[in-house]
PDB file of N, CA, C, O and CB in Angstrom:
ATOM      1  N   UNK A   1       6.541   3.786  -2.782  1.00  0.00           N
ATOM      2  CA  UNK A   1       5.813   5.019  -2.689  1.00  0.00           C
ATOM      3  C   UNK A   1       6.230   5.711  -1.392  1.00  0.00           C
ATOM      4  O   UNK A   1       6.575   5.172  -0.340  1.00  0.00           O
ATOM      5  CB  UNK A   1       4.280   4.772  -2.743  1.00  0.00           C
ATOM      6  N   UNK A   2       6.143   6.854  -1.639  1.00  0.00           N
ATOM      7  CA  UNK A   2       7.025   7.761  -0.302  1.00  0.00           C
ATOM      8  C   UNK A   2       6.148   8.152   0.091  1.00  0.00           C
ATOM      9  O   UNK A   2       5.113   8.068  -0.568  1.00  0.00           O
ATOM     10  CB  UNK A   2       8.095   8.950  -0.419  1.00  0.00           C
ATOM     11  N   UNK A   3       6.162   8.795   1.419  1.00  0.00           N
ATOM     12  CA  UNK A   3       5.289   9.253   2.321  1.00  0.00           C
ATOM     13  C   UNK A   3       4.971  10.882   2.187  1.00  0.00           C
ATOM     14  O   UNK A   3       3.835  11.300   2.413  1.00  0.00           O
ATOM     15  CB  UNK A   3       5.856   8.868   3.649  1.00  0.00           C
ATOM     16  N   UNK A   4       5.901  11.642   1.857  1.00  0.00           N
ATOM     17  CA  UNK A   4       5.946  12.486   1.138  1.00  0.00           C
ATOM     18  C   UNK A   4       4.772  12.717   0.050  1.00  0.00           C
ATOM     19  O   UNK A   4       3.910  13.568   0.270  1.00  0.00           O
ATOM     20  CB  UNK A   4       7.044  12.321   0.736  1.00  0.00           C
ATOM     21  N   UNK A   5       4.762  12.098  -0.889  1.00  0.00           N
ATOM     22  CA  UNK A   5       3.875  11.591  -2.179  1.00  0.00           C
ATOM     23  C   UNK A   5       2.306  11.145  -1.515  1.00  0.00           C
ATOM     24  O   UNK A   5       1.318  11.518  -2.148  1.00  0.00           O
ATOM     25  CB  UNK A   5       4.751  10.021  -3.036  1.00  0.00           C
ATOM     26  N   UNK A   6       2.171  10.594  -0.634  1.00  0.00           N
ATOM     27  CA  UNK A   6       1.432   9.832  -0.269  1.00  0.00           C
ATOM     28  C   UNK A   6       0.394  11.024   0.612  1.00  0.00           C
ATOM     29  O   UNK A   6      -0.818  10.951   0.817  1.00  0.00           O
ATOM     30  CB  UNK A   6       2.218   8.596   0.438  1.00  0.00           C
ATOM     31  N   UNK A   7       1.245  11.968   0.969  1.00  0.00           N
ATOM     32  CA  UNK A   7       0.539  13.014   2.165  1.00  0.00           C
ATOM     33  C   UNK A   7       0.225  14.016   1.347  1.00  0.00           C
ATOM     34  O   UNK A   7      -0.637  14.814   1.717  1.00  0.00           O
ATOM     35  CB  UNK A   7       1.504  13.622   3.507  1.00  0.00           C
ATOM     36  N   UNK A   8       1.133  14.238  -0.469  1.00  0.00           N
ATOM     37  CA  UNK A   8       0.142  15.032  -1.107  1.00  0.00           C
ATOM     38  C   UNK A   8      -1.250  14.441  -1.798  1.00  0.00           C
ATOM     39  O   UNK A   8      -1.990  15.236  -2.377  1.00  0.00           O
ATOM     40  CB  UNK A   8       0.872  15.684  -2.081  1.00  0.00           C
ATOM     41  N   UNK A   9      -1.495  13.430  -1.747  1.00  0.00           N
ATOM     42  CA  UNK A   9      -2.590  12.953  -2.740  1.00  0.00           C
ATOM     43  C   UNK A   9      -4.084  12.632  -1.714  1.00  0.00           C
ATOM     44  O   UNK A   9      -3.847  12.221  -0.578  1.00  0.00           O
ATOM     45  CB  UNK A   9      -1.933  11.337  -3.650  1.00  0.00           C
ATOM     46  N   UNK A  10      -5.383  12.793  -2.064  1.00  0.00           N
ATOM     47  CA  UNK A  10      -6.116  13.027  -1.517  1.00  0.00           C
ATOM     48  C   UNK A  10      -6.868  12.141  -1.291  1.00  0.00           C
ATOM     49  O   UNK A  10      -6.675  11.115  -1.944  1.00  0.00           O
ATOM     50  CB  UNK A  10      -6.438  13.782  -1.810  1.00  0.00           C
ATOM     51  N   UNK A  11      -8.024  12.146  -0.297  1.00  0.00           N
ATOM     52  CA  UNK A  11      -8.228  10.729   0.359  1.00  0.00           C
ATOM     53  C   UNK A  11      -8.995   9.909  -0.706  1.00  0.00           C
ATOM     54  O   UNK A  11      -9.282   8.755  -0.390  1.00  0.00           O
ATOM     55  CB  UNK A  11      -9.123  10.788   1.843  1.00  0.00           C
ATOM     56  N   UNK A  12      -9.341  10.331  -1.859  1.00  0.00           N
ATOM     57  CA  UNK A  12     -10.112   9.359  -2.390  1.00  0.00           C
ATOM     58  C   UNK A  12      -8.916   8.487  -3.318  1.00  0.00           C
ATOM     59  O   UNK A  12      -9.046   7.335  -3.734  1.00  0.00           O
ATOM     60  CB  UNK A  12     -11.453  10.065  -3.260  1.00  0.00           C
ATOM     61  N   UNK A  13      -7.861   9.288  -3.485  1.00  0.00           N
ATOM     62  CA  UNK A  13      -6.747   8.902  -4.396  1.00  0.00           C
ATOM     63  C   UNK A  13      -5.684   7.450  -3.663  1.00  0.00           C
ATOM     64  O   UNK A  13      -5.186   6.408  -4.089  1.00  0.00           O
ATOM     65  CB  UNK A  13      -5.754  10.507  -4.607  1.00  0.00           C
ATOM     66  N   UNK A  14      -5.776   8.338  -2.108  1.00  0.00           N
ATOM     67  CA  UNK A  14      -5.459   7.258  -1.248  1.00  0.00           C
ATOM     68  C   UNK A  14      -5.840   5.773  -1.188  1.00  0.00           C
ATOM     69  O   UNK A  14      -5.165   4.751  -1.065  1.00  0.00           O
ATOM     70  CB  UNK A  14      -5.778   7.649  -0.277  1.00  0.00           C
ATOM     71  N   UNK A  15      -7.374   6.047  -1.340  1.00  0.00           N
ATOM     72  CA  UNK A  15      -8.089   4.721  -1.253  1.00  0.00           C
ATOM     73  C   UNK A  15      -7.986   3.926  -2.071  1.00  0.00           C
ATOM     74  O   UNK A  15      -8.115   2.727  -1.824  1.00  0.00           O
ATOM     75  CB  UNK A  15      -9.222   4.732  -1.172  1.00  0.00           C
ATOM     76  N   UNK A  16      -7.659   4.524  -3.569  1.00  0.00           N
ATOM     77  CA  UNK A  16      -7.548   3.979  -4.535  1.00  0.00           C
ATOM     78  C   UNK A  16      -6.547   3.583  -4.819  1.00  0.00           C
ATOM     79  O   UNK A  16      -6.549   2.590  -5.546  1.00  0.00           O
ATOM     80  CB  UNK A  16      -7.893   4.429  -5.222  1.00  0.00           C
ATOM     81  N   UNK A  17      -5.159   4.190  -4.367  1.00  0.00           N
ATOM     82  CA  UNK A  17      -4.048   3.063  -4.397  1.00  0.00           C
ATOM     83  C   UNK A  17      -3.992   2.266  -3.275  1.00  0.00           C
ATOM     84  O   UNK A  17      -3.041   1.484  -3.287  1.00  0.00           O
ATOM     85  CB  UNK A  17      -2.697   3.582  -4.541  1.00  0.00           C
ATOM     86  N   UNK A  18      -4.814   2.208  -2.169  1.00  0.00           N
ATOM     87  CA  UNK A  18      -4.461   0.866  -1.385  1.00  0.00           C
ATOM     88  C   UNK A  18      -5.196  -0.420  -2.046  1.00  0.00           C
ATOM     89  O   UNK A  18      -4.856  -1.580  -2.279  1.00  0.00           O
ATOM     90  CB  UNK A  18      -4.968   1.000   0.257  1.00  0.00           C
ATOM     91  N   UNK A  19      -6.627   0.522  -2.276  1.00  0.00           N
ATOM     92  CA  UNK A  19      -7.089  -0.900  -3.560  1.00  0.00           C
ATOM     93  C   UNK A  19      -6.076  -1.767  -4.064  1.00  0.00           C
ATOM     94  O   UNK A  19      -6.077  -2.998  -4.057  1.00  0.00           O
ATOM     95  CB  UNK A  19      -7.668  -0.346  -5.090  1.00  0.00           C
ATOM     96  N   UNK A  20      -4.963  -0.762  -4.628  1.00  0.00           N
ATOM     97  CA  UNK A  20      -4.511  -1.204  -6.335  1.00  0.00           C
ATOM     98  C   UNK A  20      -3.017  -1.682  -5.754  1.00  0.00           C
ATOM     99  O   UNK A  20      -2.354  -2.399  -6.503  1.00  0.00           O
ATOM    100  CB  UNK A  20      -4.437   0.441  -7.877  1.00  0.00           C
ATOM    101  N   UNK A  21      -2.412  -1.288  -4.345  1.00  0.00           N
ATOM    102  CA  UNK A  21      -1.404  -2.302  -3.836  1.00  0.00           C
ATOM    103  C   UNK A  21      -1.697  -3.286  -3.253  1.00  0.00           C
ATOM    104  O   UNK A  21      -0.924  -4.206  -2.986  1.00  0.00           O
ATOM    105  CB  UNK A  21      -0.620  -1.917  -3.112  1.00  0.00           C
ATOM    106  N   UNK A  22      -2.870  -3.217  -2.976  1.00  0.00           N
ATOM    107  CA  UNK A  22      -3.577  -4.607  -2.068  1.00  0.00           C
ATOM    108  C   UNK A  22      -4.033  -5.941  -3.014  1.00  0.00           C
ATOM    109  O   UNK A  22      -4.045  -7.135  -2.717  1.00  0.00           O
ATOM    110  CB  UNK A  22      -5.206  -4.044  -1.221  1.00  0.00           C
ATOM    111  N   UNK A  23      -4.408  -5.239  -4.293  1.00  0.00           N
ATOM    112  CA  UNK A  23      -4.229  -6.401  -5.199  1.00  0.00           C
ATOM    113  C   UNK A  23      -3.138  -7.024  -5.980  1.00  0.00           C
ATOM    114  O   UNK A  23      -3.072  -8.190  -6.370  1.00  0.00           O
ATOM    115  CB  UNK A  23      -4.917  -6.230  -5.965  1.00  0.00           C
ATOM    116  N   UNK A  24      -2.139  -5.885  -6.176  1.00  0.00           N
ATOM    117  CA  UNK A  24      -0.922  -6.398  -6.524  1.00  0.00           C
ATOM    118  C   UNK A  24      -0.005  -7.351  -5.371  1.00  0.00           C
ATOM    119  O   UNK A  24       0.498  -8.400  -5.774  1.00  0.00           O
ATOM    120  CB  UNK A  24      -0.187  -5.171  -6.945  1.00  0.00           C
ATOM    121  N   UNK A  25       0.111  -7.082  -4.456  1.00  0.00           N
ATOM    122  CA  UNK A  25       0.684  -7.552  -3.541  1.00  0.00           C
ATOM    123  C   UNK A  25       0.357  -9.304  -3.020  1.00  0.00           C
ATOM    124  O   UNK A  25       1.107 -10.138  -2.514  1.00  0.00           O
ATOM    125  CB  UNK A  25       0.395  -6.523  -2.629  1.00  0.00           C
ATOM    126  N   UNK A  26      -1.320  -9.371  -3.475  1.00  0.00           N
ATOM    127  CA  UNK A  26      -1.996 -10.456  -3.596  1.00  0.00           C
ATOM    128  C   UNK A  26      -1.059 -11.394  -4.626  1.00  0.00           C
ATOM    129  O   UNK A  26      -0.374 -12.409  -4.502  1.00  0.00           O
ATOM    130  CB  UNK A  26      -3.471 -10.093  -4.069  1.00  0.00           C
ATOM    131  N   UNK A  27      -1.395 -10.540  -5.637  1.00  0.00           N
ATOM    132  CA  UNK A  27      -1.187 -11.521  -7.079  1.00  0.00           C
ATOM    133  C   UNK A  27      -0.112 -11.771  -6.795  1.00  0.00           C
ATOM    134  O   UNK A  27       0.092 -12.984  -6.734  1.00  0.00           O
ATOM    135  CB  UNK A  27      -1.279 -11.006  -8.636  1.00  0.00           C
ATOM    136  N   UNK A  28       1.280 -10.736  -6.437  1.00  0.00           N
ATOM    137  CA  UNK A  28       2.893 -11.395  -6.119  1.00  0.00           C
ATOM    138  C   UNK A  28       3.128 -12.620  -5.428  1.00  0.00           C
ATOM    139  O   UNK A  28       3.837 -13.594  -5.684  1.00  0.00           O
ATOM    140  CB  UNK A  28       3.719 -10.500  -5.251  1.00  0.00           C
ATOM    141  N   UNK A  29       2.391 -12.343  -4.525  1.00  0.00           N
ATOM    142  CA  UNK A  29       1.716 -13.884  -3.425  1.00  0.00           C
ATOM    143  C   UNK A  29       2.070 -15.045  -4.203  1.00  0.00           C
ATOM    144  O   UNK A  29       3.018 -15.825  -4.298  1.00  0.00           O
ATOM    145  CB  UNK A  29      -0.302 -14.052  -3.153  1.00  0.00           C
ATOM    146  N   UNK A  30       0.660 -14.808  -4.849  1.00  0.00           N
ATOM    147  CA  UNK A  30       0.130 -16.114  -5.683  1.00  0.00           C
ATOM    148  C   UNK A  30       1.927 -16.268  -6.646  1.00  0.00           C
ATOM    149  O   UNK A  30       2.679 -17.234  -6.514  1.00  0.00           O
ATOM    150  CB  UNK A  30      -1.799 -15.601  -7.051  1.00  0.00           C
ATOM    151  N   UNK A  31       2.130 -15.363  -7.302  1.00  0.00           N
ATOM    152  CA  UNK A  31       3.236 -16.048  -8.165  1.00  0.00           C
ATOM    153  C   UNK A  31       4.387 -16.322  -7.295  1.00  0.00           C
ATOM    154  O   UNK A  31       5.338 -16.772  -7.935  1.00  0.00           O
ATOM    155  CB  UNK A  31       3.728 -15.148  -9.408  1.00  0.00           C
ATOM    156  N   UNK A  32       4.593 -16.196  -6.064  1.00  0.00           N
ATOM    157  CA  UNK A  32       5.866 -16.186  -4.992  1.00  0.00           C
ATOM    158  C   UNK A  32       5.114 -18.135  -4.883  1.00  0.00           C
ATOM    159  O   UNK A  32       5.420 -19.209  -5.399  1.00  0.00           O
ATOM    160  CB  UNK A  32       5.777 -14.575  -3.001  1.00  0.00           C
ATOM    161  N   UNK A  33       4.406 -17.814  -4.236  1.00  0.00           N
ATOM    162  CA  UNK A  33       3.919 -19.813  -3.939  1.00  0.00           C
ATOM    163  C   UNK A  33       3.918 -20.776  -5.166  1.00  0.00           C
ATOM    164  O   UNK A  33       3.949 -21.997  -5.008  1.00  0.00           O
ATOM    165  CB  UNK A  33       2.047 -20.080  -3.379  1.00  0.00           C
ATOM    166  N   UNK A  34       3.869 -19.964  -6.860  1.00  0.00           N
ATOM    167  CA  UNK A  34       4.161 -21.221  -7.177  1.00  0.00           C
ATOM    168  C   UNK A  34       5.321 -21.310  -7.969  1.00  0.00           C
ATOM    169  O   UNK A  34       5.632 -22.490  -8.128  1.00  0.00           O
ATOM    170  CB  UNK A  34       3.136 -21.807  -7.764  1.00  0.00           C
ATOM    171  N   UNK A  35       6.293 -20.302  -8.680  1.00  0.00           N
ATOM    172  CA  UNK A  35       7.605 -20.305  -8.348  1.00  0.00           C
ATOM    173  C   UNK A  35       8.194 -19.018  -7.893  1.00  0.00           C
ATOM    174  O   UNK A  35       7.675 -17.921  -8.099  1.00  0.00           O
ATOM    175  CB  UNK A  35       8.282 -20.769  -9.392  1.00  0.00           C
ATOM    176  N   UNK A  36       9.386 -19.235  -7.220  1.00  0.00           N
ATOM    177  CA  UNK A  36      10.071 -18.155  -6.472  1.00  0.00           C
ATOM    178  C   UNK A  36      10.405 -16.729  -8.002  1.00  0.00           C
ATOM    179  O   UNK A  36      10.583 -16.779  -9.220  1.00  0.00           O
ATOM    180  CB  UNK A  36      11.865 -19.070  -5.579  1.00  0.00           C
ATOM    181  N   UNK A  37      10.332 -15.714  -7.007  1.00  0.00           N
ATOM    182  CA  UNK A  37      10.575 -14.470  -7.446  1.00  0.00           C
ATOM    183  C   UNK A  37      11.567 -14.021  -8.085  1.00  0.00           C
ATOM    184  O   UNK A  37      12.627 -14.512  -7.695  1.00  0.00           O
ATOM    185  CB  UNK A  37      10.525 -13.844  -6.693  1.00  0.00           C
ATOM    186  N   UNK A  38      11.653 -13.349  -8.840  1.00  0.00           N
ATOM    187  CA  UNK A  38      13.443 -12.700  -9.403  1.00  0.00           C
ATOM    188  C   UNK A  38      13.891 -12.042  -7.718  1.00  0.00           C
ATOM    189  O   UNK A  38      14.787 -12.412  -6.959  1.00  0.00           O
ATOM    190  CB  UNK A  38      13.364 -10.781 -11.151  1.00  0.00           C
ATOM    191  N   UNK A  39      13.131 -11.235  -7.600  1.00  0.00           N
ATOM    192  CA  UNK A  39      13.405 -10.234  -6.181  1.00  0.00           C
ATOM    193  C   UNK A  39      12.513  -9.806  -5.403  1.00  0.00           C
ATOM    194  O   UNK A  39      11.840  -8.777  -5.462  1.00  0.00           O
ATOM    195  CB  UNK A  39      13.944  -9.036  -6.383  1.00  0.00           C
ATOM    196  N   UNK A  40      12.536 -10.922  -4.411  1.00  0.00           N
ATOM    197  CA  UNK A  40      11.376 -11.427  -3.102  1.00  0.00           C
ATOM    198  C   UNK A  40      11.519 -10.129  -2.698  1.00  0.00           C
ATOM    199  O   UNK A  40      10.848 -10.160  -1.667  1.00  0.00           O
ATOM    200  CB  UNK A  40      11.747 -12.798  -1.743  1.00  0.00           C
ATOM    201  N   UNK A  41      11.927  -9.010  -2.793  1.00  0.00           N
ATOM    202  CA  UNK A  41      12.025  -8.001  -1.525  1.00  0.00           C
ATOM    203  C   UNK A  41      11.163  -6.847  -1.944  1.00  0.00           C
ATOM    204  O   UNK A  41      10.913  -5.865  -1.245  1.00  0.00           O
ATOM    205  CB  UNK A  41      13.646  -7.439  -1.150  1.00  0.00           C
ATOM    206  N   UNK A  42      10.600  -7.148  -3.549  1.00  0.00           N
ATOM    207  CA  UNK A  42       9.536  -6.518  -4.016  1.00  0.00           C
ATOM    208  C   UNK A  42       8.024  -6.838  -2.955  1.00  0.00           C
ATOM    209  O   UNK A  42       7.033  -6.111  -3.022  1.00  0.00           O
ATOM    210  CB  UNK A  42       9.447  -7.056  -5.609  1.00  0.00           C
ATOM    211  N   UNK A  43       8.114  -7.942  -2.104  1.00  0.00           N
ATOM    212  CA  UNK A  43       6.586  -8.078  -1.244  1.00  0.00           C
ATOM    213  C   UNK A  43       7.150  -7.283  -0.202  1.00  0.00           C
ATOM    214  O   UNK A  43       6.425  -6.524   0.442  1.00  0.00           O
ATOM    215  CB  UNK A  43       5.895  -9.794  -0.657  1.00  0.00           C
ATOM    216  N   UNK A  44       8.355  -7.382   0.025  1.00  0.00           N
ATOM    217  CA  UNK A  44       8.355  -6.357   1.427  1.00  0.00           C
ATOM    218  C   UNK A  44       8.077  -5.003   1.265  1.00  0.00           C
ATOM    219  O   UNK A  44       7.711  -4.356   2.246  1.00  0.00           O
ATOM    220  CB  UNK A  44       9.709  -6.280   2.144  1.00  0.00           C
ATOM    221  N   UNK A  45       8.225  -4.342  -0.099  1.00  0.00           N
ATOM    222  CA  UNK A  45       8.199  -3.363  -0.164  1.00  0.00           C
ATOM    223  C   UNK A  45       7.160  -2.972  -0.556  1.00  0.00           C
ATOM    224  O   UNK A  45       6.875  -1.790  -0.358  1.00  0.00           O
ATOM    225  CB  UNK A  45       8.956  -3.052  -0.576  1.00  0.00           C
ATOM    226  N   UNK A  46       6.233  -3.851  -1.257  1.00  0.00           N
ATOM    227  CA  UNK A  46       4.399  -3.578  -1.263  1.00  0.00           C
ATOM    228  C   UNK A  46       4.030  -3.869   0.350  1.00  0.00           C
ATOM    229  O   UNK A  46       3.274  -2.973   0.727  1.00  0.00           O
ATOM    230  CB  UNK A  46       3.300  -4.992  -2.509  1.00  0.00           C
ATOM    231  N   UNK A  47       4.256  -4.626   1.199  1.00  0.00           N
ATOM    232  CA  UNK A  47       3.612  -4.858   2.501  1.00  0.00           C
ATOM    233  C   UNK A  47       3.609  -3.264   3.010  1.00  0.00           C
ATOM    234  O   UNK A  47       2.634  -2.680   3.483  1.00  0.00           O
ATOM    235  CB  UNK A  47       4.526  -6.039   3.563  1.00  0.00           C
ATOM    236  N   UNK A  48       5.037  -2.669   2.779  1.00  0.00           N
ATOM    237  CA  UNK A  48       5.133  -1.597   3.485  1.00  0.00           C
ATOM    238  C   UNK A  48       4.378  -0.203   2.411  1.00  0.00           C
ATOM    239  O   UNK A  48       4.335   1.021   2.540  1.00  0.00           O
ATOM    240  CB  UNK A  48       6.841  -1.492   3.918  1.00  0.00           C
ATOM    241  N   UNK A  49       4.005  -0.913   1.646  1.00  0.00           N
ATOM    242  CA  UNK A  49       3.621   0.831   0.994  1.00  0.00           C
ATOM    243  C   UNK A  49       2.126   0.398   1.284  1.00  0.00           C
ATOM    244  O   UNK A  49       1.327   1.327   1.165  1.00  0.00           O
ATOM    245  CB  UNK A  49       4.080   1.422  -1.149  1.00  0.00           C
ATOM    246  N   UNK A  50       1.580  -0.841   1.646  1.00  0.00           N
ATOM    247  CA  UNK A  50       0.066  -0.586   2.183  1.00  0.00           C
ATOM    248  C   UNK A  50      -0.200  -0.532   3.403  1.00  0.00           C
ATOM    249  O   UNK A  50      -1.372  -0.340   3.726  1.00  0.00           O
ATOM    250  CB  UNK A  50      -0.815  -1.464   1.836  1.00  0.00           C
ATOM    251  N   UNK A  51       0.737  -0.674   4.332  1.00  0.00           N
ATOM    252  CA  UNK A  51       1.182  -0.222   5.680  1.00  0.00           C
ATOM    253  C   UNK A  51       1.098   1.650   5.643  1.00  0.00           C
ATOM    254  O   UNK A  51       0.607   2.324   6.549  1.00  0.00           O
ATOM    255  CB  UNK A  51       2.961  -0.922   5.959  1.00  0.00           C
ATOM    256  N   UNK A  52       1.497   2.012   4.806  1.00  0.00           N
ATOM    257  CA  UNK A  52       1.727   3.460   4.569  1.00  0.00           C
ATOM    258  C   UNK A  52       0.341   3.915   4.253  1.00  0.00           C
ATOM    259  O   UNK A  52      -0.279   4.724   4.944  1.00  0.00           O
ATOM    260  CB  UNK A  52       2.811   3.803   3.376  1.00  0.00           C
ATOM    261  N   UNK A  53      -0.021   3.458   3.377  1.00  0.00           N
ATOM    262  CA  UNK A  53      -1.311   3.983   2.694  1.00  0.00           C
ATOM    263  C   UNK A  53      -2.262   4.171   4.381  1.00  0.00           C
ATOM    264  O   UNK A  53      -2.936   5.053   4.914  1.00  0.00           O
ATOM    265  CB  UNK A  53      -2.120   2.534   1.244  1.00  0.00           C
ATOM    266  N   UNK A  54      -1.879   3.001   4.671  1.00  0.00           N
ATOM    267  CA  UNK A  54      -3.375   2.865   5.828  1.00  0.00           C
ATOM    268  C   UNK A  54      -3.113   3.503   6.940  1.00  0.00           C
ATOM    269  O   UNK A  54      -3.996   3.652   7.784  1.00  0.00           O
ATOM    270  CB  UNK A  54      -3.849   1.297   6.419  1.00  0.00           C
ATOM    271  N   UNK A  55      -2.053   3.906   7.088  1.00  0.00           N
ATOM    272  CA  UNK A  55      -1.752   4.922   8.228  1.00  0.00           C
ATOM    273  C   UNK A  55      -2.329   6.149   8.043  1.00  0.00           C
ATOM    274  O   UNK A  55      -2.844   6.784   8.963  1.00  0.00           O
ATOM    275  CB  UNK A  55      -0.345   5.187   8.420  1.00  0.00           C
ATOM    276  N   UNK A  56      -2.279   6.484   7.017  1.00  0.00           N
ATOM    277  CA  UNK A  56      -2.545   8.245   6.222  1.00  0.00           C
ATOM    278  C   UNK A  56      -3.626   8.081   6.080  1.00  0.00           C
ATOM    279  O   UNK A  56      -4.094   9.214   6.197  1.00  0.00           O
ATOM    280  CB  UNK A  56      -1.889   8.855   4.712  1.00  0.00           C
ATOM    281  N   UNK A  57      -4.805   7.094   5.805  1.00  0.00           N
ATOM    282  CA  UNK A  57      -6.240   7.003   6.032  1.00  0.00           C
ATOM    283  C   UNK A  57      -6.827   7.058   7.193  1.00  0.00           C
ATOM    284  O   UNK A  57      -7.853   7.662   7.504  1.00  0.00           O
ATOM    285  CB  UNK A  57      -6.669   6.029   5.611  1.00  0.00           C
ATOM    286  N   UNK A  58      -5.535   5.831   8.373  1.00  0.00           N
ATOM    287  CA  UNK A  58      -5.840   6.101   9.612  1.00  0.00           C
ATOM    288  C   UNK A  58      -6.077   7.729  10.222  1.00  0.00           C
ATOM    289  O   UNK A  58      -7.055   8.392  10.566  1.00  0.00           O
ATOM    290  CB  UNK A  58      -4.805   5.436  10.238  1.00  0.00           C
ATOM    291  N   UNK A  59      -4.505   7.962  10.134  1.00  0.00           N
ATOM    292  CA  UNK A  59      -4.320   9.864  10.363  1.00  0.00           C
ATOM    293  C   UNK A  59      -5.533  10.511   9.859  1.00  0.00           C
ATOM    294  O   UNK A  59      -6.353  11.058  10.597  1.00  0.00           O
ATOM    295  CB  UNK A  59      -2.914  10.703   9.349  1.00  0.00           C
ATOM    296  N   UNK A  60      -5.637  10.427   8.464  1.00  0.00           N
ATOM    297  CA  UNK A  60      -7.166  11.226   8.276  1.00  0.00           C
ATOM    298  C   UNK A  60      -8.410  11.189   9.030  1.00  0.00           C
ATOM    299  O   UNK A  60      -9.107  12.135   9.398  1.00  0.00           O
ATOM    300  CB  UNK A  60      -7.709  10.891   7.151  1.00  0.00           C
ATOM    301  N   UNK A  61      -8.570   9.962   9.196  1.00  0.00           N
ATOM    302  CA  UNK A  61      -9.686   9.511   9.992  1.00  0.00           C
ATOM    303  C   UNK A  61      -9.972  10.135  11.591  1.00  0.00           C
ATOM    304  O   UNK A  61     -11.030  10.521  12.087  1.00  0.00           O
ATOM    305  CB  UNK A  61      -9.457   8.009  10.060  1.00  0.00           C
ATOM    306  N   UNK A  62      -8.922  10.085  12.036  1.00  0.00           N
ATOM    307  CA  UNK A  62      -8.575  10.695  13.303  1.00  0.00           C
ATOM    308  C   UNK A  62      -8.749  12.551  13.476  1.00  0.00           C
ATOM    309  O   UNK A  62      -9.364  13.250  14.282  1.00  0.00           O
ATOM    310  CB  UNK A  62      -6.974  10.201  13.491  1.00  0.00           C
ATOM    311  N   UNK A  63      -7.557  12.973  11.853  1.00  0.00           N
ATOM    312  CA  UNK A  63      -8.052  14.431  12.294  1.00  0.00           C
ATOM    313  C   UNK A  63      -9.703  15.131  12.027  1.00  0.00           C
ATOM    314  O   UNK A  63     -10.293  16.148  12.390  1.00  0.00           O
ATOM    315  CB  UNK A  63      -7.035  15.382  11.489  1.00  0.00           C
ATOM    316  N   UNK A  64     -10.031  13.855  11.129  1.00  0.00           N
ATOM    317  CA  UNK A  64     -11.774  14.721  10.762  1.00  0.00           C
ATOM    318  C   UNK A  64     -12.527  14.059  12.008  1.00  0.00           C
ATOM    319  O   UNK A  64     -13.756  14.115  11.959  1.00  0.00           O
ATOM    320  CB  UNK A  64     -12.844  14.143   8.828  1.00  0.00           C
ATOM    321  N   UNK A  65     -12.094  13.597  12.836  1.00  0.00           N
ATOM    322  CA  UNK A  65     -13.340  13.572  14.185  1.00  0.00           C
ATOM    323  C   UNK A  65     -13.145  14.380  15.249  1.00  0.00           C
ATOM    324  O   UNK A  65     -13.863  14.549  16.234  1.00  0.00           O
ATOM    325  CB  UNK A  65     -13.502  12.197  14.960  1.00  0.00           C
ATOM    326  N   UNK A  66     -11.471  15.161  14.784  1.00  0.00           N
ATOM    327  CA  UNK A  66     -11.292  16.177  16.196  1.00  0.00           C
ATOM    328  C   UNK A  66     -12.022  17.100  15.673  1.00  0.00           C
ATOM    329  O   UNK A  66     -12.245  18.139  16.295  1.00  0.00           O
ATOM    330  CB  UNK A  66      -9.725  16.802  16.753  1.00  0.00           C
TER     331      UNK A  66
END
């Protein structure tokens, strides 16, 4: 998910895909520990799109208290 994409969609939409990468990213977990992945680099790339998400909630958070 791009950041781009991510800065048009709105904060409740936001919230709702960090929900929905935060559980996927879980479950990859779980199937990474009990056998290995086709392509491990799919968790790096959920780590970083809920890294993303939470920045842009962060940012929000920040400009509605100035």
């Amino acid at each position: 998910m791009k950041s781009s994409v991510i800065r048009e969609m709105t904060t409740d939409e936001v919230q709702d895909a960090l929900l929905n990468e935060k559980e996927s990213l879980s479950k990859l977990k779980m199937q990474h520990a009990i056998s290995p992945l086709e392509n491990p680099m799919v968790l790096k790339e959920k780590r970083k799109d809920v890294s993303r998400l939470l920045t842009e909630l962060t940012k929000r958070s920040k400009e509605a208290q100035q």
